[in-house]
N, C-alpha and C positions, 0 to 999 in steps of 0.2 A: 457458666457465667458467674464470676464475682460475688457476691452483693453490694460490693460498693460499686457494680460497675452502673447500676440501675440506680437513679433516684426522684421521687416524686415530680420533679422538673424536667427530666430528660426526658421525657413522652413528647412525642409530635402532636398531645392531643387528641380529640374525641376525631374516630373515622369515620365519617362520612358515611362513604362505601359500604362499612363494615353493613352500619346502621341501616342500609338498601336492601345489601344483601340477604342480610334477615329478615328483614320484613317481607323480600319476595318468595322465601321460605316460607313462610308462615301462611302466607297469602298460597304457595301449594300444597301447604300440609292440610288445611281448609280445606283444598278442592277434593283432596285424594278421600279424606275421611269421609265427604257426602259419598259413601260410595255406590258407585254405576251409576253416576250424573256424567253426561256426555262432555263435561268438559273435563273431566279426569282422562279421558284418551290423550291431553293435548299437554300433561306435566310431561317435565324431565326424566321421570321415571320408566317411562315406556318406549325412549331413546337411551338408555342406558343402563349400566349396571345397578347406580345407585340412585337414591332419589332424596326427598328435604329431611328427613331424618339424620342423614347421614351431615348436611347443612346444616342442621339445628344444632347436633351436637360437636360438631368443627368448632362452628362461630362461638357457642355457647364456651367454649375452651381457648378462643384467644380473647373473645371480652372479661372473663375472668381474669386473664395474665391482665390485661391493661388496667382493669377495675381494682386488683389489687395486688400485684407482685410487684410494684415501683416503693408502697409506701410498706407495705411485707418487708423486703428489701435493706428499706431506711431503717427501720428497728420498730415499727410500727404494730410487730406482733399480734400484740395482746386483742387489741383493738379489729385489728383488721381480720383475727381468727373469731373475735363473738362476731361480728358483722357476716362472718362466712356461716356462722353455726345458727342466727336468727334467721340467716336464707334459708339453711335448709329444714327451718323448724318450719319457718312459711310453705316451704315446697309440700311439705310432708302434711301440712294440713288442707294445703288447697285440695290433695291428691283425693282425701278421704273425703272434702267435701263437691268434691266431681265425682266420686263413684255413688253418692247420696242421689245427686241430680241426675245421674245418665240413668240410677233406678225408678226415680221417679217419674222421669220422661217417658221410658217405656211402658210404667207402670199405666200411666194416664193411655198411652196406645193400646194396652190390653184392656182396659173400662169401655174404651170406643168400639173394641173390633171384639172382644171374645176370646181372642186367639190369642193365648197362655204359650202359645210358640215363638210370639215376639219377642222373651226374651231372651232366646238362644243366639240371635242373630246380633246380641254384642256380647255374647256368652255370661246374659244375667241368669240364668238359669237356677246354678249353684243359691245364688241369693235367696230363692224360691224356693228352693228342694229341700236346703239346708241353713237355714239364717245363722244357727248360730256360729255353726263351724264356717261359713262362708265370712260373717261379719270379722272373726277371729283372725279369719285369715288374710282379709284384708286392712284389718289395725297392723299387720307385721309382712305386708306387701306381700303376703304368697298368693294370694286373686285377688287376679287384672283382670277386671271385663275389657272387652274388646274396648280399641280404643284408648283406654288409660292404661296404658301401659309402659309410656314413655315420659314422663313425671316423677313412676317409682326408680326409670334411670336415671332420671337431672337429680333426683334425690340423693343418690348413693353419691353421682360424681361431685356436686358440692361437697356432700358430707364428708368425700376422702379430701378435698381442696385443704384443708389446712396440713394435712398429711403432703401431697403434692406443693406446696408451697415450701414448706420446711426443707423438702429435698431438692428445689430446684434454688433455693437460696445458695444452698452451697454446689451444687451443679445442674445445671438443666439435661445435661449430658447424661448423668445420674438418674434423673427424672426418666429422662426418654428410654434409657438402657432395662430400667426396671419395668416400667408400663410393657415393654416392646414386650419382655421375655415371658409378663401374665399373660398377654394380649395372645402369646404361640401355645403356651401352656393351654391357657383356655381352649383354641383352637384346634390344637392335635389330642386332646383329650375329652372334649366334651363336658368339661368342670364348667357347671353352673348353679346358681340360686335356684333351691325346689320350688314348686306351684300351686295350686291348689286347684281344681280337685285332679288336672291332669300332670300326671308328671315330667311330663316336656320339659320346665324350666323356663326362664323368664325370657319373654319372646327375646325383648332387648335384653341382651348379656353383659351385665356393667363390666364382667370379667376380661370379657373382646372390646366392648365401646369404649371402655374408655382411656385405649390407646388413641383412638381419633381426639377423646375429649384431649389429649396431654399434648399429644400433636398441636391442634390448635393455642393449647397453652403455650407452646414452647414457640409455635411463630407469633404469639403475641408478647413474648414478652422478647424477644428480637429484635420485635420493633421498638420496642419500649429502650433496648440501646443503641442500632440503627440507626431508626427513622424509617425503617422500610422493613418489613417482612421475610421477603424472597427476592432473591434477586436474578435478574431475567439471563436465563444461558437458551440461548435459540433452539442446538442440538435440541434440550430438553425441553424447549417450547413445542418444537415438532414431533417429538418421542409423546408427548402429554395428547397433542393432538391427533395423531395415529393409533393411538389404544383407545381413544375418546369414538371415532371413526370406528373400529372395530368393533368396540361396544353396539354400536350405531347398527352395523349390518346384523348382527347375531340378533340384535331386540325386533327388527323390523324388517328380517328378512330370512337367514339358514336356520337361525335358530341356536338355543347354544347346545355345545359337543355332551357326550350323553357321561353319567358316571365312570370314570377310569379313561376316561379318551389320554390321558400323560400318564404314568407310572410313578403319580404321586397322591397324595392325601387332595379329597376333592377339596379342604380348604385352600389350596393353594392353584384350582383349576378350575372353581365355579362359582359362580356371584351366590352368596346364600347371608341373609340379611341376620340370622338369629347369635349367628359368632363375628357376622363382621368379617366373614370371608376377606384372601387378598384382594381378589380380582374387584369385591365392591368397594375395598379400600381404595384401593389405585383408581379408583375410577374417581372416585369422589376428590381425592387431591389431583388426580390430573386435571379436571374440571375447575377446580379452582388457580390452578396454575395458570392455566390458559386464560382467564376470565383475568387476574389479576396482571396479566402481562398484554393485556389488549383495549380496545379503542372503548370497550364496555366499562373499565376499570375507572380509565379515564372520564367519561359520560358522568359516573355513580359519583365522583371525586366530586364533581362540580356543581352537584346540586344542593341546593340551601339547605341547612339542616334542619329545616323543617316542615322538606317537604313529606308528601303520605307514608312512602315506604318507608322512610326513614326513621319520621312517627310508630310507624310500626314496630320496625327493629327496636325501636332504642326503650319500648316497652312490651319486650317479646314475653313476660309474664302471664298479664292481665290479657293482652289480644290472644296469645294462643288458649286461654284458659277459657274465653269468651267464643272463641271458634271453635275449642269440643265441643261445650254447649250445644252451639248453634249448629254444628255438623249431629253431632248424636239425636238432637232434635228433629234433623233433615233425615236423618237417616228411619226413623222413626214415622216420620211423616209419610214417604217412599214406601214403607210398606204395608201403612195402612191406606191406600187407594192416590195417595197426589205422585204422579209419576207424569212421565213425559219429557222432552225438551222444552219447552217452554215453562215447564217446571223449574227443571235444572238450570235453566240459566237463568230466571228469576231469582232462586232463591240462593244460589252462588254469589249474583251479584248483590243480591242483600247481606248476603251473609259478610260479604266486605266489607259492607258500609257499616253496618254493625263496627265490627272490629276497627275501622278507620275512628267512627266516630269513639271507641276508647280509649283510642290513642292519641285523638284530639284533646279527648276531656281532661286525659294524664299528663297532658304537655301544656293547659291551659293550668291544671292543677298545680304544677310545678312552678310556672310563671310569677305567680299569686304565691306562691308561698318563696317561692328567693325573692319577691319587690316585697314582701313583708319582715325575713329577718334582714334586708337591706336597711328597713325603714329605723326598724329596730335598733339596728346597731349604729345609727347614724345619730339619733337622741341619747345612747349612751354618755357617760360624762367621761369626759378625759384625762 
């Protein structure tokens, strides 16, 4: 794509949907985290290969194209690369100040219970054993307690965004050709970011994820010449829904095929979340494929934009940053004696309302401040 094909004006505007979609992520990635509260049986994840992570980081890569490769584009550069570089200076500080709270939440669970073993169970441990080499290690993202660990990814993918922008300015084709050949790199070789204290490597692999992240960039900025995304070819609506299907039997019913079942690399023959495997690739776009080509897409299209989910989406910062919170807390909670179903779906459902009510307070916030530089610029002199 051009860059003159793209400009500030050509966008269909803020998506609706987009804004739904993510907020009903957010609202799973909440559930999944309280983990073993019985309504985690009941995400997408247990029906299929992939699950809202793979959601987070799609969406989180075409709201970037739409947020800003229109005015990128126009010659907006300068401006629109510090706006990407104060994002990811915010990301990088929210990250250090949730691994502060997730130790002190457990901290306060080991003052009540005794047991110095709770904080293995978000892998605080390290913090404990060793302060200083753990604190070290987490100023320069090598320990992720359990949990935060998807933050030091939205970190990396903005922070390469101006990088990614430059090269899809002069081709998106470019963009995607380049991601695509890390994304296999990564995957056939096991090239990733070192860890601390285990050597494994960063659960999320910015080196695999963020061909999803580009992906999404590249249908957002599509639409941003378009008007539309993807465009519906049936064959591949039914090809999307038949692997979606399959996924469907393996998760909840044969099981999936064991190592080596094809005579190929099992990235290319087993859902496995830490490279972004094909199969959980394809799972995740075919799911969207179908969702964006069905009576659901439609439904999400038509609701005001200000309704809950969409409150959500359209401030997936602050609500997911308030739902680790609230999940690491729940989680916390669960193993110091509050367990049960009537637990879990008590504090599920609060935990929503939580997050609703900051998406309320961001959306009421934002009101109040465009009816104030309205006011502003209305007593200017002319």
């Amino acid at each position: 794509m051009a860059a003159d094909a793209v400009t500030p004006a050509a966008g269909p505007g803020r998506d609706t949907a987009l804004d739904v979609w993510r907020g009903l992520a957010l609202i799973t990635i909440f559930i999944n985290h309280v983990s073993g509260n019985v309504l985690e049986n009941l995400t997408h994840k247990n029906f299929g290969f992939s699950d809202a992570a793979e959601l987070f980081v799609f969406f989180a890569g075409y709201a970037a194209a739409s947020a800003y490769f229109g005015r990128y584009a126009w010659g907006q550069k300068l401006s629109i690369t510090m706006k990407v570089v104060s994002r990811a200076v915010s990301l990088y500080v929210t990250h250090l100040a949730l691994v502060v709270l997730g130790g002190a939440v457990f901290s306060m669970g080991v003052i009540r219970t005794g047991d110095l073993g709770l904080f293995s169970v978000i892998a605080l441990d390290p913090l404990m054993m060793d302060p200083a080499e753990a604190l070290v290690s987490a100023v320069v993202l090598r320990y992720q307690p359990g949990f935060l660990n998807i933050l030091p990814l939205y970190f990396v993918l903005i922070g390469l965004l101006p990088l990614l922008l430059a090269l899809a300015a002069r081709s998106v084709a470019l963009a995607l050709g380049l991601s695509g050949a890390l994304y296999l790199l990564a995957g056939l070789t096991g090239l990733n970011f070192q860890t601390y204290p285990l050597p494994g490597g960063w659960f999320f692999n910015p080196l695999s994820w963020q061909f999803l992240f580009v992906l999404g960039f590249a249908l957002g900025a599509r639409r941003l010449r378009r008007g539309h995304a993807t465009t519906y070819r049936r064959g591949l609506w039914w090809a999307a829904v038949a692997y979606l299907a399959m996924a469907l039997v393996m998760m909840q019913g044969t099981g999936l095929p064991p190592s080596g079942w094809l005579p190929l690399p099992d990235f290319f023959t087993l859902p496995e979340k830490q490279f972004l495997s094909v199969p959980r690739l394809l799972h995740v776009l075919a799911l969207c494929y179908v969702v964006a080509h069905s009576p659901l897409q439609a439904w999400a299209r038509r609701l005001p934009g200000q309704n809950p989910l969409a409150m959500l989406g359209r401030h997936s910062l602050p609500v997911f940053c308030t739902g680790l919170v609230v999940s690491i807390t729940g989680v916390a909670l669960k193993q110091t004696g509050f367990d049960g179903v009537l637990f879990d779906i008590t504090y599920v459902t609060a935990g929503i309302a939580v997050q609703l009510a900051v998406a309320a307070l961001m959306t009421l916030t934002e009101k109040r401040q465009g009816a104030s530089r309205a006011a502003a610029a209305a007593i200017q002199p002319s």
